[in-house]
Structures are given as structure tokens and as C-alpha cells.
N, C-alpha and C positions, 0 to 999 in steps of 0.2 A: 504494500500500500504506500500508498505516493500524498506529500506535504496535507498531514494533518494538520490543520490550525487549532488553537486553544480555544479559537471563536464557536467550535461544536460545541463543545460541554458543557453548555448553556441548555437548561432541562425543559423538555417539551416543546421541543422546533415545530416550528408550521411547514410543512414541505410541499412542494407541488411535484411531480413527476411527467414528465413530456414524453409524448411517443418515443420510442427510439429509430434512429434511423436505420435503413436495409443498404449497408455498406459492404455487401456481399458477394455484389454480382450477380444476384440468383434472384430474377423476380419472382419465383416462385414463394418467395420470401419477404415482400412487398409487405405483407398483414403482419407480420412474425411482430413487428417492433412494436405495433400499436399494440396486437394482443398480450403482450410481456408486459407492459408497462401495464394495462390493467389488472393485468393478473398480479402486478408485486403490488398495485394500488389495494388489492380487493386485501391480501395480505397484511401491509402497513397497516390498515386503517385499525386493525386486533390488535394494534403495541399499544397501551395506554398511554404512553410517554410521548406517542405522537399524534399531529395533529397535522391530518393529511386534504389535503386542497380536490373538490369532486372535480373527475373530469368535465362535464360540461361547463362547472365553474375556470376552470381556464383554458377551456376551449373557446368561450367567448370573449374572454380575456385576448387571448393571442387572434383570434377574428378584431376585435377590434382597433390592435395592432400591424391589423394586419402582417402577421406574423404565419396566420395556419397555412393561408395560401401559397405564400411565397416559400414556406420551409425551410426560410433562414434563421432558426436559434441556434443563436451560440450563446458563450458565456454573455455575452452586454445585453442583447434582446432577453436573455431570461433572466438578466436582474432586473432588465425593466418590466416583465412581464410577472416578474415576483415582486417586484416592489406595490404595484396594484393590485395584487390578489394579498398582499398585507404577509405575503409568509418571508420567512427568515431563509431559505433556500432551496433552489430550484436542483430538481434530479433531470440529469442530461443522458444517453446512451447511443451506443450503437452500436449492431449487428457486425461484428469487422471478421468473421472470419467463418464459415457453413463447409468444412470437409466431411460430413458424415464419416463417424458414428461423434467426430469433435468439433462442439462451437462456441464462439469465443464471442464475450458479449464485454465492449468497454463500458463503465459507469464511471461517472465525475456529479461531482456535489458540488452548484456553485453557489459560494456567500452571496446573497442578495446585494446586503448593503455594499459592498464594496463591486461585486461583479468580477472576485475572482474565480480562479475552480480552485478548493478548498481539501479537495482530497479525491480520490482517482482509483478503481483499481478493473484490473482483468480480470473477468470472470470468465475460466475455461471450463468447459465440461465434459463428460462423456454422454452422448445422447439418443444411441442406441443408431444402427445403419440407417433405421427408416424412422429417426426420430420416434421413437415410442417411448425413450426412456429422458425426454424432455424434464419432467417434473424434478429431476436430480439438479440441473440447472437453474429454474425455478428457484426451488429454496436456497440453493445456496450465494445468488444474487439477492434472494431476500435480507441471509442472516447478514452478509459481507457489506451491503447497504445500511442496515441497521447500526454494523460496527463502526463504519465511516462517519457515520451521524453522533457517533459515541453515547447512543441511548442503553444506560440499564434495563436487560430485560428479565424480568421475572419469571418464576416456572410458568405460570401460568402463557407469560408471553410466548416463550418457545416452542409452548405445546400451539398454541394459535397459530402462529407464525409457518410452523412446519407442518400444517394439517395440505394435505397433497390435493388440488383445487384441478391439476389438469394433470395428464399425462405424457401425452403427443405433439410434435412442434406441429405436425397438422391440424390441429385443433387450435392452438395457440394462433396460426398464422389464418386460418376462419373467422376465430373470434378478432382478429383482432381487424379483417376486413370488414367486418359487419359496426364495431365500434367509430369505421370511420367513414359509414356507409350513411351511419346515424348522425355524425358530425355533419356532412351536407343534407340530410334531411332526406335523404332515401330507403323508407323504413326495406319499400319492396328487396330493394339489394339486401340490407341488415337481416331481412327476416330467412332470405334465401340461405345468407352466409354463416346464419345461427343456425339453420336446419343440418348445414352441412357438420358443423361442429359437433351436434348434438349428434347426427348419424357416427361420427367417429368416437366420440363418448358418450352415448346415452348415459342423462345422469349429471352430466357437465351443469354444476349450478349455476354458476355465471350464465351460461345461454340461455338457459331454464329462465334466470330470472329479468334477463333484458328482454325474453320473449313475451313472457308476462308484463314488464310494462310496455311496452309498444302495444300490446294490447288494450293493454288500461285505456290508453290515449286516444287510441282511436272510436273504442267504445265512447268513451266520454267525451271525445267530440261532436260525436254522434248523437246522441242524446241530449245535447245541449237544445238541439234542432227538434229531434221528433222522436223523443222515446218509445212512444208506442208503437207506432207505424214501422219502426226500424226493429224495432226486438221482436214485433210478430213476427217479421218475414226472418229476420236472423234464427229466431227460433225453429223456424216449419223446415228450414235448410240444413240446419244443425241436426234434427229428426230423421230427416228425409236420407243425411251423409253417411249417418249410423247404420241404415237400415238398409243400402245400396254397395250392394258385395262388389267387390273389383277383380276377382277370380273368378273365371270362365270354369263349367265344368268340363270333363273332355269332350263331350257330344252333347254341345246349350241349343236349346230350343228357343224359338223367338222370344220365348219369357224372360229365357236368360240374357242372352244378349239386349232386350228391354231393358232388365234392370241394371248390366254393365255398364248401359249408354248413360244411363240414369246417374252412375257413379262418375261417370267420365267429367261429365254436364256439369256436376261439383267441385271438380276439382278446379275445373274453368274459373265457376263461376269464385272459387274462393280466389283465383292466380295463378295456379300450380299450373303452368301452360305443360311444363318439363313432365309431370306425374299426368298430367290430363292425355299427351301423345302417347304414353306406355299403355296405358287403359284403351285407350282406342283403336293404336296398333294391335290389340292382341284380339280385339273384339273383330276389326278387321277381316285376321287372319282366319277367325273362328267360322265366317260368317261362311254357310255352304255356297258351292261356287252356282247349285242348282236353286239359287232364291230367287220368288216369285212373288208375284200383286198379293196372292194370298197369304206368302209368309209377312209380307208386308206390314198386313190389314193385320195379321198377329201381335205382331212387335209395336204397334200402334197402340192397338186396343192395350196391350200389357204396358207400356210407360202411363197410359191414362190409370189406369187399375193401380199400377204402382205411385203416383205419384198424387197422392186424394189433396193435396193442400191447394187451394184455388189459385192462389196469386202462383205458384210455384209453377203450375203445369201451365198457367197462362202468360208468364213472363219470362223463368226460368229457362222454362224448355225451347222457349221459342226459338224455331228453327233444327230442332235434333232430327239428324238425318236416320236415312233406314237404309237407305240405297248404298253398299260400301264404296264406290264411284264418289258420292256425295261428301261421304265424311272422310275419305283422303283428300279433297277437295280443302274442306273446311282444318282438316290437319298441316295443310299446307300453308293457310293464312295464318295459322300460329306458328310455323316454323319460320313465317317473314318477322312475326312481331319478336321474335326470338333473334335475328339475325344470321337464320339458319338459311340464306337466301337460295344455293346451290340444290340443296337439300330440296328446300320445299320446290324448284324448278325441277329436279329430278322426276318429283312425287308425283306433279303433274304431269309434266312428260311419260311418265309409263303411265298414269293414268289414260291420259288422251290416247296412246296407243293399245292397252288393252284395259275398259275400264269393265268389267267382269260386267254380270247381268243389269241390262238397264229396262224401262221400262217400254222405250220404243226406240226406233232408230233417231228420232229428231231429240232426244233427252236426255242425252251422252253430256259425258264432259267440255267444256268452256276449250275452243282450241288455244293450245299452252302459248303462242303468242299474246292474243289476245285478253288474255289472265296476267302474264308476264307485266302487260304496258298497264293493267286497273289497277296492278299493286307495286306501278312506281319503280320496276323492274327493268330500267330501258335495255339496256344491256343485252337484258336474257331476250328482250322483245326483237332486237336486232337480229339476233339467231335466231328465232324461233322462223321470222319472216324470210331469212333469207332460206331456209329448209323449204319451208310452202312455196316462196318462189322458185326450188330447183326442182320440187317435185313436180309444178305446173309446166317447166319447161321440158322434163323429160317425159313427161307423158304427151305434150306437143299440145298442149289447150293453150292457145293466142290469148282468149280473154282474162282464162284465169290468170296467165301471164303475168298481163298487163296490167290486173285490177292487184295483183302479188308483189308488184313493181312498186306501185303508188304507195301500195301501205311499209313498203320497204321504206321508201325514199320518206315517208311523214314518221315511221317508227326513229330512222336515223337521225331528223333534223329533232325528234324529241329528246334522243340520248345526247346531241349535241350539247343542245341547252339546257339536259339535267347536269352533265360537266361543268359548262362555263356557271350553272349558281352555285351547283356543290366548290369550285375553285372559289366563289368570294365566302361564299361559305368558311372555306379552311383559310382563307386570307385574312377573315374576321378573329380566328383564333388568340395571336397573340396578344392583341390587345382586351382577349380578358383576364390577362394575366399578369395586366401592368395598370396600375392608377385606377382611374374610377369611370364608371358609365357617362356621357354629357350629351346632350339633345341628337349632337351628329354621330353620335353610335348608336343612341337607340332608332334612328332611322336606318343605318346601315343591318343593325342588326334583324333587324324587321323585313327589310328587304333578301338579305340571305335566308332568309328560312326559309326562303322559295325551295329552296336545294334539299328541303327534308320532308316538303307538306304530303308529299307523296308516299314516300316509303316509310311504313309502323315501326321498324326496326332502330332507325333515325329519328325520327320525331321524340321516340322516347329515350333515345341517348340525350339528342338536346334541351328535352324537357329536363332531365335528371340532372345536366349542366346547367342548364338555367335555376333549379332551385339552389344549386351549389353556391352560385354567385350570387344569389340572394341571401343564402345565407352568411356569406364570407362580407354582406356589404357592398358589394357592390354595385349596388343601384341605390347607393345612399345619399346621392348629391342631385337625382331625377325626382325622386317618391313624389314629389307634385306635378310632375310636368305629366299631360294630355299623351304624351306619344309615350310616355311609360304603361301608364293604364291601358294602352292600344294593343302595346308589347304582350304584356301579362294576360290580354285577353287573346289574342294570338296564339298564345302556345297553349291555354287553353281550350283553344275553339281545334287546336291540333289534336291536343287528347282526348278527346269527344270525339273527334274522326277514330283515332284507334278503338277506344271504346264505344264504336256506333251501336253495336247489337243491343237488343232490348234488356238482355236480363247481365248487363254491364253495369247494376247501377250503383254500386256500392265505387267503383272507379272512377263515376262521371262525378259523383260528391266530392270523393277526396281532392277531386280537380277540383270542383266549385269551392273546398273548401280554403285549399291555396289559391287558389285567385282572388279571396278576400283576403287573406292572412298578407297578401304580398300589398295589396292596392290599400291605400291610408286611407279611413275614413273619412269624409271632407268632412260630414257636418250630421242634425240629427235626422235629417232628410232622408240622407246616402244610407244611413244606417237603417233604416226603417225598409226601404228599397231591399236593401237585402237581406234584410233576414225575412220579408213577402216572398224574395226570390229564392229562395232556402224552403221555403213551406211549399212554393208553389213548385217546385222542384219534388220535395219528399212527397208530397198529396199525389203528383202524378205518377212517380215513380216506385213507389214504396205500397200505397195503398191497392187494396184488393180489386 
């Protein structure tokens, strides 16, 4: 250990501790540093002797510093950033070395008041080849941090202190994506990136209990609005999820496959796009390749049978296909909103050329060009068109030819200038990463989103940047100007597009509900306005 000062042994420090950085090389290690610091935070807070700083409290600390964005803490930015959260010394780290089964994690402790580093040391460890045996490095960055701080710990402390919170540097490097998923305000990423951790340690309490409150928040957002209206249908969906098997038998009858679809339909409607494609592929697969109008009229009548809640089968369902043609179709628009763009083009593609039993010749699949250009796919639209054109020309049809030609030549001039906006689009970039929003960016930014309004895939990368830099501040120098409110309504009026379907409604709120959280009330007018638009929202889409 490296220059202890005498300034430590001063009893009951206020400490903050800052992500650590991933100085590794290894982006697969990107989360590792966020999730470590939480993890020795969840720790620390059990020493009595200390008195440790919540992450969101200096998470807004260094947003308001503009510090999180930029990623510049050193020693001076976090004595300035400890000098406002009122603590006595900031904890710094980072990730300097990943050889499996050994990694090496720096820690330095710096004096606030003064802004030096006050004490330093290397924490090595052994960590199992596939990281599984993380937790050994864990505490003993715990205890080695503890010591640097020169805090007496009591039995009691050490038993706290060494109680084993994770196991896995894959868990760790989960949680700790999801921690800063939460930082910009993406619970969707956070809750994805908890699932995974939890799938790696069932049990993991940390995940466990940022997943319970993210839940909290949202309920009680929600209910601010329209308790009842929102808790019946939450409720009949919660019944209805229970009761909808996701296990095919080996030989399902239309019933089953009914009530598969029925499970699939939930998973949707909860998010779960990734868990929604598994259930549907397998239902798919299942489905006999001899199905008819009458197995049809089976599978029909069994989702109605299965599903007695009225709002549910009348909103929920809306749209659940039978025809398996249909629902690779509709697997393929969630593989666009996924950014699975190749993938969902394949899907179609085999689809268009063999889409198993349909009900007549004219009520086949969307030909895959033409699907390619509706979902913003110019690319794929380019190729698809130049195929129909060589097919028209080797079977020797002039007309179709020529009418094969046209849509050629209008599909390219669209892929052209989905380039030139996606280019100002990525031109736009840098400047969110320097200074602050002013009149002539939020038009320019306004105008590049031409480059996204098309494709779900994009639209909701940029919506999830855009709430980032609302939350980091920056649109803190516009919040009154007319072309901010325009903006905000913009990429609103965007995810609405992604979540156009009916029984989306739980997505189109959380949009309605950041689009007020982000635009300033003007006055008691504006306010009255929207919470009319909040009921008249919940009445129409909530109510039976």
C-alpha cells in the first residue's frame, strides 16, 4: 500500500465511490466496473464507521458537473464532485488488467479537501478461467478499501463485510450494465440486463432488488393516472400469463397451439420480444404442415375459450395470427425492432418462397421487397427489386420488365436518401457530446431524425439517446424554447409509430409519460391539459 496520510484516521469518513473504469481492453468488460463499485457500495454501507454517498446521489452530482458524460474523473473533478456531495473522500478504480483465471483491479482514495490520492493499492486476484470464482476478489477489495480508509472494524463488521453478494465476473459485468442503463433512464435495457444476471445467479439480491424497485416506479407512476383502469387490465394479464403454458406437447392440437399463441401474445405484450420469438418459433414448427380453414376455425374458437377477460381478447389479442405464413411475418417485425434486420429479411425471404398452407392463392405472403421498403429497409428493398427484375427479364415479360425497372430505379433513389439523412444523422453525433443543446441544434436535430423515422430498430436506439441526454442535461439551456417541445414531441410521435399495435398500451404511456416529465410545465392551464390528456389516453386505452 502506497502514501497513507494521517488525514484517514479521522473516524466515520463520508465516502463516495465512482464506477471504475474498463482499462482492459476487453469490452466484454465494459459493465465489470460499474457493477464492482456497486457491489463494494452494497458492502461498505454494513461498516458502521462508514458513511457511504447513494449512487444516484452522485450520479447527479457528476450529471450536473457534467462529469458522467464526459468520463473524465480524476483526482480534481472528484474532489470537486466530493466537495458537493459534502463527503470527506472520493473512491476512484480501475479494471487494469483481465488474463483469466487473474485480474487486477487499481483502487486510490482521494482527500477531498485537498484533491490528493491519499492512499492506492493493487488489488490482484484469482478468478476462476470463466470468472466464476469473482467473489474472492470482491471481498478482498472490500477488506483492502476498508484498510486504506483506516476504519476499525468490529466482529460484527467483518462478518457483514465478507457475506458473498455475487459470484461471477459475468454477473458483476450484467449488473453493472443494467446500473448504468438506469443512470440514463433506460429501465427497458436495466431490466433486460438484471434478467441476465439473475439467469447467471438466481438469487442474486442486488438484481432481485433493483428489479423490485423499477417496478415500484412504474406501478406508481401509473396509478398516479388511473389506478383502477390500469390494475384491472394489469391484473386479467397477470391471470391470463399464469394460466398460458409455453410448452408445446409433442402432437398439440389446435387447442394447444391456441393456448401457446396465447403465451407468446404475453410475452409481447409484457417486452420480452427475445422470449416472445422462442415461443412462436416452436409453435411454428409445431404447427402440421396439413392445416386447414377448419383447423383454423379451431384455434380461433380455442384463444376465445381461452382467453374469457373482455378487454384482453378484445385488445390484447388483436391481430394473433393462425396462419404460420402470418406469424413468421409478424416475427419478423420484431426481429426489425430488435435490430435483427438480416435475420428478419431472411425470414421473409423463405417465407415469400415457401410460405406453407395459405388460404388461397391471392393471400400469401407480402412480396419481400415490398415488406423490405414498409419497414425502412432500403437496402434489403434494393435487392429484393433487383431479383424481380432479373426474374422478369429471364422469363422474357417486357412489361413486367419495365414496371420491375421503375420500382428498381424509385427503391434506389429511396436508399439514396435514406444515406444522405442517416450521414447528417451520424454528422449530428459529436456535438452531443460537447457543450449544450441551443435553438440551431435542436432544428438540426429535428431534421436528422428523418434518417431513423423509418426503421423501429433506430428510432428506439435514438429515442434511448435522447432520454440519455436529457438526463445528463442537456437540453438545459432550450427547456423553454417552442422547437424543444416540437423535438420531445417528435420522438414521441416516433414511438407511437413503433408501438402502433393496439394492445401496445402500456408502451405508448411510458412515452406519454416522458414526454411530460421532459417538457416544463408552463403554467396551471398546460397542467390541467395534460393530465385531461393522461385520462383521455387511459379511458380509451385501458378501459373495457
Amino acid at each position: 500500500m502506497l502514501l497513507l496520510l494521517a488525514t484517514l484516521a479521522l473516524a466515520g469518513p463520508r465516502i463516495a465511490v465512482a464506477d471504475m473504469a474498463n482499462r482492459t481492453g476487453d469490452p466484454s468488460l465494459d459493465g465489470a466496473g460499474a457493477g464492482l463499485s456497486g457491489v463494494l457500495v452494497s458492502k461498505l454501507v454494513r461498516v458502521d464507521e462508514l458513511e457511504v454517498v447513494e449512487r444516484a446521489e452522485l450520479g447527479k452530482v457528476l450529471a450536473e458537473l457534467d462529469l458522467a458524460r464526459s468520463g473524465a474523473i480524476d483526482p480534481t473533478t472528484a474532489a470537486k464532485a466530493g466537495k458537493v456531495l459534502g463527503a470527506s473522500h472520493m473512491v476512484l478504480g480501475e479494471l487494469v488488467a483481465a488474463r483469466l483465471p487473474t485480474l487486477s483491479v487499481n483502487l486510490r482514495v482521494v482527500e477531498v479537501q485537498s484533491g490528493k490520492v491519499v492512499a492506492a493499492t493493487d488489488v490482484v486476484g484469482q478468478v476462476g478461467a470463466q470468472g466464476e470464482e469473482f467473489f474472492v476478489l470482491v471481498d478482498q477489495a472490500a477488506f483492502e478499501l476498508v484498510e486504506l480508509l483506516q476504519v476499525k472494524l468490529g466482529a460484527k463488521d467483518r462478518i457483514e463485510l465478507g457475506q458473498v453478494d455475487v459470484k461471477r465476473l459475468g454477473t458483476v459485468d450484467a449488473y453493472g450494465r443494467a446500473l448504468t442503463a438506469l443512470d440514463r433512464g433506460d429501465k427497458a435495457a436495466a431490466e433486460a440486463a438484471l434478467g441476465k444476471a439473475l439467469g447467471l445467479e438466481p438469487g442474486f439480491v442486488l438484481a432481485e432488488e433493483a428489479l423490485a424497485r423499477i417496478a415500484t416506479e412504474v406501478v406508481t407512476t401509473r396509478q398516479q393516472y388511473a389506478h383502477a383502469a390500469i390494475t384491472a387490465v394489469h391484473t386479467a394479464w397477470d391471470e391470463l400469463e399464469k394460466r398460458s403454458p409455453k410448452v408445446l406437447p409433442a402432437s398439440p392440437t389446435p387447442d394447444d397451439l391456441a393456448r401457446t399463441a396465447v403465451a407468446a401474445r404475453m410475452l409481447r405484450v409484457r417486452g420480452d420480444l427475445e422470449g416472445y420469438l422462442t415461443v412462436e418459433a416452436a409453435r411454428v414448427a409445431a404447427t402440421p404442415t396439413g392445416w386447414t380453414q377448419t383447423d383454423v376455425g379451431k384455434f380461433d374458437t380455442a384463444v376465445r375459450a381461452w382467453v374469457t377477460d373482455g378487454y384482453t381478447a378484445s385488445r390484447t389479442m388483436y391481430g394473433l395470427e393462425s396462419w404460420p405464413w402470418k406469424v413468421r411475418m409478424q416475427m419478423a417485425e420484431a426481429l426489425v425492432v430488435l435490430g435483427q434486420k438480416d435475420k428478419a429479411w431472411a425470414m421473409v425471404l423463405a417465407t415469400w418462397q415457401n410460405p406453407g398452407p395459405v388460404l388461397s392463392t391471392t393471400s400469401g405472403p407480402r412480396n419481400p421487397a415490398v415488406w423490405a421498403g414498409a419497414h425502412g429497409l432500403w437496402d434489403l428493398e434494393v435487392l429484393g427489386r433487383r431479383q424481380v427484375l432479373h426474374q422478369a427479364q429471364k422469363l422474357g415479360l417486357e412489361e413486367d420488365s419495365r414496371r420491375a425497372l421503375k420500382a428498381l430505379d424509385e427503391a434506389v433513389d429511396d436508399a439514396k436518401e435514406a444515406r444522405e439523412n442517416r450521414a447528417a444523422w451520424d454528422s449530428l453525433q459529436p456535438r452531443f457530446k460537447a457543450g449544450r443543446a441551443d435553438a440551431r441544434h435542436l432544428d438540426d436535430e429535428e431534421r436528422a431524425l428523418r434518417a431513423v423515422d423509418d426503421d423501429p430498430s433506430l428510432v428506439l436506439a435514438a429515442y434511448r439517446s435522447f432520454q440519455a441526454r436529457l438526463s445528463a442535461g442537456f437540453y438545459s439551456n432550450v427547456l423553454t424554447d417552442s422547437d424543444y417541445t416540437d423535438l420531445c414531441q417528435k420522438y414521441r410521435s416516433l414511438m407511437d409509430g413503433v408501438f402502433r399495435d393496439s394492445w401496445a398500451v402500456d408502451q405508448r404511456l411510458s412515452t406519454l409519460l416522458d414526454y411530460h416529465a421532459a417538457v416544463p410545465v408552463r403554467d396551471a392551464d398546460d397542467a390541467a391539459r395534460r393530465q385531461q390528456s393522461l385520462d383521455d389516453y387511459v379511458n380509451g386505452a385501458y378501459t373495457r
